[in-house]
N, C-alpha and C positions, 0 to 999 in steps of 0.2 A: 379543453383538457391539456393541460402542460406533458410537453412529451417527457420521455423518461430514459436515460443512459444506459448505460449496460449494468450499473449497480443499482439502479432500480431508486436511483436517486433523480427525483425531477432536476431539469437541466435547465427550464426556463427562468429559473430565480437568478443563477450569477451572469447568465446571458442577458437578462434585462439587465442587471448590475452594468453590464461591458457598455449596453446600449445606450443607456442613460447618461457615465461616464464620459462617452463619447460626444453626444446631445450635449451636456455640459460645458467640456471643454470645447465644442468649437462654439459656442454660444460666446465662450470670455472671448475667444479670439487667439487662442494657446494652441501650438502645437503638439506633440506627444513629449518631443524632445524638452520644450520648453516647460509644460506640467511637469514633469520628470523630475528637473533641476529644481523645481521649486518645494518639492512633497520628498524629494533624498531618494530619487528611485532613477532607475534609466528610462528612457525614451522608451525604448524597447517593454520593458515590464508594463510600461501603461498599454500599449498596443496588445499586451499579452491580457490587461485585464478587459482592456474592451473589447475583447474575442470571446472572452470567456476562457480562456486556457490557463489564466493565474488566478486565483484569489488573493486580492490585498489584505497587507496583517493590517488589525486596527488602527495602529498607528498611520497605516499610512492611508488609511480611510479617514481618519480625523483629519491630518493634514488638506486631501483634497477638500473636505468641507471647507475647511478655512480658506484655501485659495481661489475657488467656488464659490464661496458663497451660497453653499446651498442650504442653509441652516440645519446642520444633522442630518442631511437628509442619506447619504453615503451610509455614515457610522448605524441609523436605525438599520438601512438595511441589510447591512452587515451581520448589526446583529441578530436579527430574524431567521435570517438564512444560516446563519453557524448552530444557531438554536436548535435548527431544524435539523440538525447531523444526530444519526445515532450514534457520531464515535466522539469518544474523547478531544479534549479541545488540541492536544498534540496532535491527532490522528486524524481529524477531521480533513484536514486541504490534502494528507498524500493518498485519503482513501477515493476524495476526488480527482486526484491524478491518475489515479490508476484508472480510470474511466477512458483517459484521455489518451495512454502511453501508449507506445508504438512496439518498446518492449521490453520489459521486468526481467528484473535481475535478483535474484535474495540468496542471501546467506542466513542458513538458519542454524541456531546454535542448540537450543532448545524444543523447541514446539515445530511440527510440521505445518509450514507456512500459511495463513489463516485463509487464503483461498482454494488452499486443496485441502481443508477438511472436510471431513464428515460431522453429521449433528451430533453422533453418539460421541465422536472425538472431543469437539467443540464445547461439547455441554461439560466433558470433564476438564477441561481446562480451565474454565470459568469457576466449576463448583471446586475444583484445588487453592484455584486463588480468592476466592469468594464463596467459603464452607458455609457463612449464613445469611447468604441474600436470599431475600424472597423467591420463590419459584415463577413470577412475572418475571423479576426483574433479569435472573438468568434465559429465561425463554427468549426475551427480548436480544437478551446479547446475542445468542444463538443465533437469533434470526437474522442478525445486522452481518453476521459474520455468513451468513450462508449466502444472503446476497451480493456481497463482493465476487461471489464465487462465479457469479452472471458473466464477467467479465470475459469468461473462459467460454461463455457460449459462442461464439465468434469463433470459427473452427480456421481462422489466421491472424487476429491479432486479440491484444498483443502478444507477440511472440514474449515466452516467457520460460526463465532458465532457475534453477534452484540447486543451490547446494546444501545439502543434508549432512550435520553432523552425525555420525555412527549412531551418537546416544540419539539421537530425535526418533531412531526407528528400532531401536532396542530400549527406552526408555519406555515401561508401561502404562500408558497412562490410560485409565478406565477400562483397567483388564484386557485379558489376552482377547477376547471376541470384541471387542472395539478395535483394537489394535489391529487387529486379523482385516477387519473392513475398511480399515482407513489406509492401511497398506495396500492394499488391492487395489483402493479407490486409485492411490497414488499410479499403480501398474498401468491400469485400467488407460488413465491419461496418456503415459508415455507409451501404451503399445499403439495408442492413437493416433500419434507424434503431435499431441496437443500443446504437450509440454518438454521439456530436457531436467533431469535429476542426474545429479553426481552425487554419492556421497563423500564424505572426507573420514578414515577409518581412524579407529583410534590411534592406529600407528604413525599416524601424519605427524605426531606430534603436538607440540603447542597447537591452539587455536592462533590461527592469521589474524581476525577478530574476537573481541572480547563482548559481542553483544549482537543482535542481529539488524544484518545492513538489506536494504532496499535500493536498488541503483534502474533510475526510468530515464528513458528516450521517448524525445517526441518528435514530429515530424514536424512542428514550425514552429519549437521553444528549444531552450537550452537542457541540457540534462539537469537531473537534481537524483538527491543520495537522501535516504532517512534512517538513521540510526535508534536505535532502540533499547533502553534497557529498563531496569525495575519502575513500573510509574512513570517514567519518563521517555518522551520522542523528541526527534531533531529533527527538523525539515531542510536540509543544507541545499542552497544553489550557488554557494561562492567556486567558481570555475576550477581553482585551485585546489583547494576543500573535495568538492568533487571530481577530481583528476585523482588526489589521494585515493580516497573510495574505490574508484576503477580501477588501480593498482593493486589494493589488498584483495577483492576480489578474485580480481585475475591469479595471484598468486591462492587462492583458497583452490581457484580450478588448475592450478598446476599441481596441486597438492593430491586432490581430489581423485577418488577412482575414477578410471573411465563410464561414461555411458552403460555401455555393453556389462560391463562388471560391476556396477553400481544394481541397475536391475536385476544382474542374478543377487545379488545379497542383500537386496530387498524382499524378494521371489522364496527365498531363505528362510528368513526370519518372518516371513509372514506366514509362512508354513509351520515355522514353528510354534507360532500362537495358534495356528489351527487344531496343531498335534495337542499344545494344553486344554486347549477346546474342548477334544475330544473323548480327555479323559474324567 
């Protein structure tokens, strides 16, 4: 039986990937450093894929083929295993990051961040952007997005911090008794101290970011930043790139309410969908 991650994604598939990779290159006679220079990647990043802690892009899955020698043998299973991802082909390697991080960082502009939803939240976020997909195919998303949320079962890592714009929990989305439980849900976390919520009030001003950032830490990889916006995702590890990111961040949480006053105006307006609730 292939053991299973914390997102409920089996782990044995890119872990024989690392293994193989590894088998491979000392078979030619290659170091990590030396693979590296040859496929346009560091020394370091092959070390990360024969651990399992990177996924290589295809490109650089073909390349090892070619210097290998392994006739396709990388690229097939590449493809098999990305196959196997329920998320989009942008989303796929930072959804398996997040398995891995030590600890998660989001700026959310929009949507309450897809591992502190709830189903009833989930399912309207889906049916807004997708009014006439089949009722499988929304379930299905639903379901993909509920098990990320596993990650959280771990009552220490990753540590994991969120900034809320005003609108993400004054935005209605699938009525006020949706709204009411998925705000709670969010409570629920941080009276736990599972999680950390600031929000950023309208009165902050301009947004810092114009789209929603993810910034992860690992315990034996470099950081990486993933940026988001309509249909599209960015997977960024250039160390500069992601220096920026940490920056804007940081200034979203200097902006931001505190803690303490972030939950009371959560506490708030969750109350206040209960009040429409009621009537």
């Amino acid at each position: 039986m292939a053991s299973t991650g914390r997102s409920g994604q089996p782990r044995i598939g890119w872990g024989f990937f690392g293994t193989e990779l590894k088998r491979c290159r000392e078979a030619a006679g290659l170091t990590q450093q030396e693979l590296g220079r040859r496929v346009f990647c560091s020394g370091g990043y092959i070390g990360q894929f024969e651990t399992g802690i990177r996924k290589p892009q295809l490109d650089v899955a073909l390349r090892i083929d070619a210097e290998l020698r392994t006739g396709g043998f990388f690229e097939r299973m590449w493809r098999e295993l990305i196959n196997k991802s329920p998320y989009a082909d942008s989303f796929s390697e930072t959804a398996y990051l997040e398995t891995l991080a030590a600890t998660i960082m989001e700026y959310a502009p929009t949507y309450v961040p897809g591992v502190l939803q709830t189903a009833a939240y989930a399912r309207a976020v889906f049916l807004g952007g997708l009014p006439l997909a089949p009722e499988d195919e929304i379930q299905a998303r639903v379901a993909a997005r509920l098990a990320r949320a596993r990650i959280l079962d771990d009552p220490a890592k990753p540590s994991f911090w969120s900034v809320l714009d005003e609108g993400v929990i004054r935005r209605k989305i699938g009525g006020a008794a949706v709204m009411h439980e998925q705000l709670k849900h969010v409570i629920a976390l941080i009276r736990k101290r599972r999680i950390g919520v600031q929000v950023m009030p309208f009165g902050a001003g301009a947004p810092v970011v114009d789209g929603s950032l993810t910034l992860m830490t690992f315990e034996d990889a470099p950081p990486v930043a993933y940026s988001e916006g309509y249909r599209t995702g960015s997977l960024l590890d250039d160390p500069a790139t992601v220096a920026w990111c940490e920056r804007a961040y940081d200034l979203a949480r200097s902006v931001a309410l505190s803690p303490e006053a972030s939950v009371d105006l959560i506490e708030s307006v969750a109350e206040e969908y209960a009040d429409e609730c009621s009537k």
